[in-house]
N, C-alpha and C positions, 0 to 999 in steps of 0.2 A: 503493500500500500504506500509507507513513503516516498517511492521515488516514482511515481505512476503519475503521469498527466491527469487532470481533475475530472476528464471524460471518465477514464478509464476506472479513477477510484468511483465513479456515480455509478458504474456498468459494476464495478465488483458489490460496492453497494446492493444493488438492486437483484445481484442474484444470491447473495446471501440472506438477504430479507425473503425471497421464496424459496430458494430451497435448503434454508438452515433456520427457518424460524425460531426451532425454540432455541437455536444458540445465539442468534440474535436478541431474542426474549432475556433470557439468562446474563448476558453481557451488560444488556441494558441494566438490569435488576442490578447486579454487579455495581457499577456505576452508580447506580443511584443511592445504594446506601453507603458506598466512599463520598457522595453530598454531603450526605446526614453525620457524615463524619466515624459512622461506624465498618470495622475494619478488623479482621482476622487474621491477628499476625501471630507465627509460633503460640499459637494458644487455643484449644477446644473452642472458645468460645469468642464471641462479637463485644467490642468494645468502644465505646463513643470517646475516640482519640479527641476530639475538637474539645470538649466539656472537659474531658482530661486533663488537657495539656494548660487550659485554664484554671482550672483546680489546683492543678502544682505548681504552676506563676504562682498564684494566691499565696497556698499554704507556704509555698519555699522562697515566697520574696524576691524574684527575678522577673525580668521583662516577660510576658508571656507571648508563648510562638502559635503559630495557628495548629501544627502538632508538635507530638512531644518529641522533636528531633533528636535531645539531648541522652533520653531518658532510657533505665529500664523502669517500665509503670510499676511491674509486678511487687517489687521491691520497697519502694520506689528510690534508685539511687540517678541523681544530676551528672554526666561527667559536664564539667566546665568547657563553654564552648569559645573560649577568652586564653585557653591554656595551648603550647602548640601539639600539634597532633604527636610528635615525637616523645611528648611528655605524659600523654593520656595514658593511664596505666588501666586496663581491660582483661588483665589474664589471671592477676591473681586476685580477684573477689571470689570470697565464697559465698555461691549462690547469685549474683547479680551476673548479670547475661548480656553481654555489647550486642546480643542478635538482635535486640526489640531497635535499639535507633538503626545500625545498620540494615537493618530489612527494611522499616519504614522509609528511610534513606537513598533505599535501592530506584524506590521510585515507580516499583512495577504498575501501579495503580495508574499513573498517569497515561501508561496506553489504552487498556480495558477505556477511563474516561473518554479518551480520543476515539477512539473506535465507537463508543456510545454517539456521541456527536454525529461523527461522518454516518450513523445509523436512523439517526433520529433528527438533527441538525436544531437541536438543544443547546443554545447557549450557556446554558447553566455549566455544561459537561466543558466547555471550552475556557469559560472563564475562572472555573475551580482551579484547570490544568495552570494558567495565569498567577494565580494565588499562592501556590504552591510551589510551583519555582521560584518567585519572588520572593517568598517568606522564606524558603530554606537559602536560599544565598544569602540575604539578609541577614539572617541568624548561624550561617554557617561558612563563615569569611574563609579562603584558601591557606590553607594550612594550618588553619584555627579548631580542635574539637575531635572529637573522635570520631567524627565519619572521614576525617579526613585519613585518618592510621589504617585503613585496608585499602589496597591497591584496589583489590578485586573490584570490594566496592564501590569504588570511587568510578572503575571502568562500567561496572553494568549502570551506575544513576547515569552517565554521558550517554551511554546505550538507547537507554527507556526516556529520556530528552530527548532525542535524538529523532528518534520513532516516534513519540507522540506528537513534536510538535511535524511531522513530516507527512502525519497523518492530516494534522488540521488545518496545514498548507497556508500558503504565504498571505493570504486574507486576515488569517488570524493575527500574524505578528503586524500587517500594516496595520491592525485597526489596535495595538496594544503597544505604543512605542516607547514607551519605559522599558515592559520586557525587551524589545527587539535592542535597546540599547547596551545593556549590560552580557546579553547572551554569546557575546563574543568571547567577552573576559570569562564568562563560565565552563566556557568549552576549551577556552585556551587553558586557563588553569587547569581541569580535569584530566586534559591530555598533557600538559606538563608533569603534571601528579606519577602521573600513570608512568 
């Protein structure tokens, strides 16, 4: 889909909507409860990250992020996103888990949204994906915090950037010219990283 002429993504569109409907249904659904903020990361169960992530602003007196990029919730233990990434120590806690920011991190959410869009042409799905890269830069400055201490991870969030916005094709970033402005620096750092 990213790199497909916009004919081409409307023609792929259109035959996934007949003849994969309920994977189409399913994605949508997808999509719409990462709105609502609720999100199944390493854990049986659904969790309203957005309510969350404002909860531990609150209770732990730090600027609050749209999610909890910093955190593992379960715990709930902060790494400092102000500290450099070479300094974030992650391996020897016992029981507190770097999977919950790194997965959040990862970004995978922001295609499934993209593809809800290019399925639906739901603003909402376009302008969350907006929100969300913005706030984790914002909060997640280049070699600042522990998402930035995994390669890997740092590779796959450029990955699922990459693809989402490729999906939502060059309309989206003219009509949102803040993101389009910084997104240079974001890719240039992630592949410096990397």
């Amino acid at each position: 889909w990213p790199f497909w002429p916009i004919e081409q993504k409307s023609q792929l569109t259109q035959i996934i909507k007949e003849d994969f409907p309920q994977h189409a249904e399913a994605l949508i659904a997808q999509a719409k409860e990462y709105l609502l903020g609720r999100y199944r990361l390493l854990e049986p169960h659904v969790r309203d990250l957005k309510t969350l992530s404002l909860n531990l602003a609150q209770e732990n007196k730090h600027e609050p992020t749209y999610l909890p990029w910093h955190y593992d919730w379960v715990k709930p233990y902060r790494w400092d996103p102000k500290k450099n990434y070479l300094d974030c120590e992650y391996e020897s806690f016992d029981g507190i888990d770097v999977k919950f920011p790194w997965e959040l991190s990862r970004m995978n959410h922001l295609v499934t949204m993209a593809q809800a869009y290019l399925l639906t042409e739901d603003e909402s799905f376009a302008n969350e994906v907006a929100v969300q890269i913005s706030d984790w830069w914002k909060h997640n400055p280049p070699g600042y915090g522990v998402n930035w201490a995994c390669s890997m991870d740092v590779g796959m969030r450029a990955a699922n950037v990459l693809m989402a916005l490729g999906l939502l094709g060059d309309k989206f970033l003219k009509s949102r010219e803040s993101l389009a402005r910084f997104l240079p620096a974001f890719f240039y750092h992630h592949a410096a990283h990397i």
